[in-house]
Every structure is written in structure tokens, then in C-alpha cells.
KEBA-948975 format. One record per residue (C-alpha): residue number from 1; x, y, z. Coordinates in steps of 0.1 Angstrom, whole numbers, plus 2048, in hexadecimal, padded with zeros to 3 digits. Each point is the difference from the previous one (the first is absolute). Layout:
N
<NUM; <X; Y; Z>>
...
This chain:
59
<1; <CAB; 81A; 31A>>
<2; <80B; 81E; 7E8>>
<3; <7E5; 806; 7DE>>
<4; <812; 7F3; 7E2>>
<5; <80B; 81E; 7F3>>
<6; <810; 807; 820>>
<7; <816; 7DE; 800>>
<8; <827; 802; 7FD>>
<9; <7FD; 7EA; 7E4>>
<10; <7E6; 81C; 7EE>>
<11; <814; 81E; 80C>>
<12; <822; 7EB; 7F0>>
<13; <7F0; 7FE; 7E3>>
<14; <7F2; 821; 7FA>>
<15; <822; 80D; 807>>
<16; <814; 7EC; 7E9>>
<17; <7E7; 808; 7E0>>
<18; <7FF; 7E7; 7E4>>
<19; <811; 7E5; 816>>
<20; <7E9; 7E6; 812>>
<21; <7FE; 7F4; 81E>>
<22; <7F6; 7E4; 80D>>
<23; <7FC; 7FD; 827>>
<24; <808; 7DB; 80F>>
<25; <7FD; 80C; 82D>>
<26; <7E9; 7EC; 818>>
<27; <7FC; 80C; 822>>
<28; <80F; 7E7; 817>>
<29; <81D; 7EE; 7E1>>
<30; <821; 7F7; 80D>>
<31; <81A; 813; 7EF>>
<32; <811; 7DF; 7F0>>
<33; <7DE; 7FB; 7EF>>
<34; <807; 824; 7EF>>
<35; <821; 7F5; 7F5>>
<36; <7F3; 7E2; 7EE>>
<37; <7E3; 815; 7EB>>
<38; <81E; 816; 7FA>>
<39; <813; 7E3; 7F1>>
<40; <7E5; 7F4; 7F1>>
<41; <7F7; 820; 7F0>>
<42; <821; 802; 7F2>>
<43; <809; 7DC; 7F4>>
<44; <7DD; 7FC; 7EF>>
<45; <7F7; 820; 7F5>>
<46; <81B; 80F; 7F9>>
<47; <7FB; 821; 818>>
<48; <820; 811; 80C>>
<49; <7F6; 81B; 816>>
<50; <7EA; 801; 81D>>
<51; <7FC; 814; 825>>
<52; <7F9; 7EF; 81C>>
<53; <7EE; 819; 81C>>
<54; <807; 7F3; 822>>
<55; <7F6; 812; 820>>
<56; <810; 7FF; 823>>
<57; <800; 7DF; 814>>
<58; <7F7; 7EA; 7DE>>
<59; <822; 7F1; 801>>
């Protein structure tokens, strides 16, 4: 397990400035369970924009 600061999520955010970031992974989560936070992320909250990191073999 990386040290907070090391965490994709932390380096995203640190690279983008004033925007935040807010990290939603779990080792182990189906990708369809991504898709719904995403949707619910957008419908409820209104957020347009967001990065999905995937590595090799997680689909």
C-alpha cells in the first residue's frame, strides 16, 4: 500500500492545483461498480469530469 501522499488520487490532485479530487477505487471493485459511482457522481453532484486509472488485466 503506497503512503498517502504517494496515491494516484494525491499526485492527481497536486497536479491539477486548485481543483479537488476526490478518490472513489477499492482494490478488488468490478468495473460496473465504477460506472455507477461515476453516474452517481454526476447525476447527484453535478461533477462533469473524472479519470478513471485502470491497469492491465482489470478489465
Amino acid at each position: 500500500m503506497l503512503a498517502a501522499p504517494d496515491r494516484p488520487g494525491a499526485q492527481l490532485e497536486r497536479a491539477l492545483g486548485t481543483r479537488p479530487v476526490s478518490a472513489m477505487g477499492n482494490p478488488g471493485t468490478a468495473l460496473v461498480d465504477y460506472a455507477e459511482r461515476i453516474r452517481f457522481a454526476h447525476t447527484h453532484f453535478g461533477v462533469r469530469d473524472f479519470v478513471v486509472l485502470m491497469e492491465r488485466g482489470d478489465v
